[in-house]
Each structure stands twice: as C-alpha cells, then as structure tokens.
N, C-alpha and C positions, 0 to 999 in steps of 0.2 A: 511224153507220148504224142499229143498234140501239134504240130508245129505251122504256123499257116509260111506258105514259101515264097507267094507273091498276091499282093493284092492290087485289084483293077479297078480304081476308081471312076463310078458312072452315076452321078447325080445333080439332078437338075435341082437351082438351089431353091428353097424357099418350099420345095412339096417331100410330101412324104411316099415313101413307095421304095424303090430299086437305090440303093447307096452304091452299090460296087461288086463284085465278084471278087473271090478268093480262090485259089488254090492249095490244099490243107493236107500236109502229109499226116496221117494215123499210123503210129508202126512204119512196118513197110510197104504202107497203103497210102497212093496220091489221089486225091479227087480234088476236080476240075470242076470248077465253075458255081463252087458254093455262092449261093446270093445271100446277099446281108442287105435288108430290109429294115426302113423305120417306121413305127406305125404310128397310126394317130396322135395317142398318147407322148411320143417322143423316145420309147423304149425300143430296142434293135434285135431284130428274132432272122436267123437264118436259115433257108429253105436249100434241101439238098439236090441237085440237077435232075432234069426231067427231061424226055422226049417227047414231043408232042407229033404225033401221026393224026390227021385229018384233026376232028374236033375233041380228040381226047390226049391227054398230057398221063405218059407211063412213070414213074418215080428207076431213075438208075441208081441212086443209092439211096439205102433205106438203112438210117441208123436205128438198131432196137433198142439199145440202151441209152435212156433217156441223162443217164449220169454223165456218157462219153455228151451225147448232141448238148447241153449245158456248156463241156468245155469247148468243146467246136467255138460255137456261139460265144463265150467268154475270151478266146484268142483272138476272133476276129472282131469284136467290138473292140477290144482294149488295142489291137494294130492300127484301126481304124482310128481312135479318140488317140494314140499318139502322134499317129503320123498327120490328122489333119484339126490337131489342138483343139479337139471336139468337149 
C-alpha cells in the first residue's frame, strides 16, 4: 500500500536535522515532499509537507492514522539505510 517513488537526498554530514525528502505513493495517493529527519538520539521520524505563509507554517497533509504514518516512516528509513548503507 505504501510505496516511496523517489527519494532526494539533502544532508549535510556530521548534523542532525533534514536527511532528504521523499515522494510516497499511499493507494492512489502521491505526496510530495515528505521530510525525513534524524534526531538527536540517532532515530529517523518524518514530517508531512507544510506551507508556510508569513510567520505560520499550515500542515498539507495530515496523516490520522498513526498505524499508516509508522509505515510511511518505516519505507522511507529502510530506502534511505539501503540506498545509502546507513
């Protein structure tokens, strides 16, 4: 059900914060510009695109089921850790 279609790797080495953006079909649904994030700890959590107008940031997709946002999050680290031997 999950599938990511392309990923864009953007990280600067040695910090933690922004790894990359993905592109993640769900169904017959593509969303753009998933960010995959490492935090502190060394663990990888991803946040789903937002718009930012003036000084406020609006959320464009909003996953409710925390079961689907897991697997999101689980296709794009495991693409991530193969493709760059993470």
């Amino acid at each position: 059900m999950v599938e990511v279609v392309k990923f864009y790797p953007f990280e600067l080495p040695g910090r933690r914060g922004l790894v990359g953006y993905a592109d993640v079909r769900v169904g017959d649904i593509l969303i753009r510009g998933v960010k995959l994030l490492r935090n502190r700890y060394g663990g990888y959590y991803v946040q789903m695109p937002t718009l930012q107008s003036g000084d406020k940031t609006y959320p464009v997709v909003e996953v409710v089921s925390r079961d689907l946002l897991e697997e999101i999050r689980r296709k794009v680290v495991d693409l991530y850790r193969e493709r760059f031997k993470i």
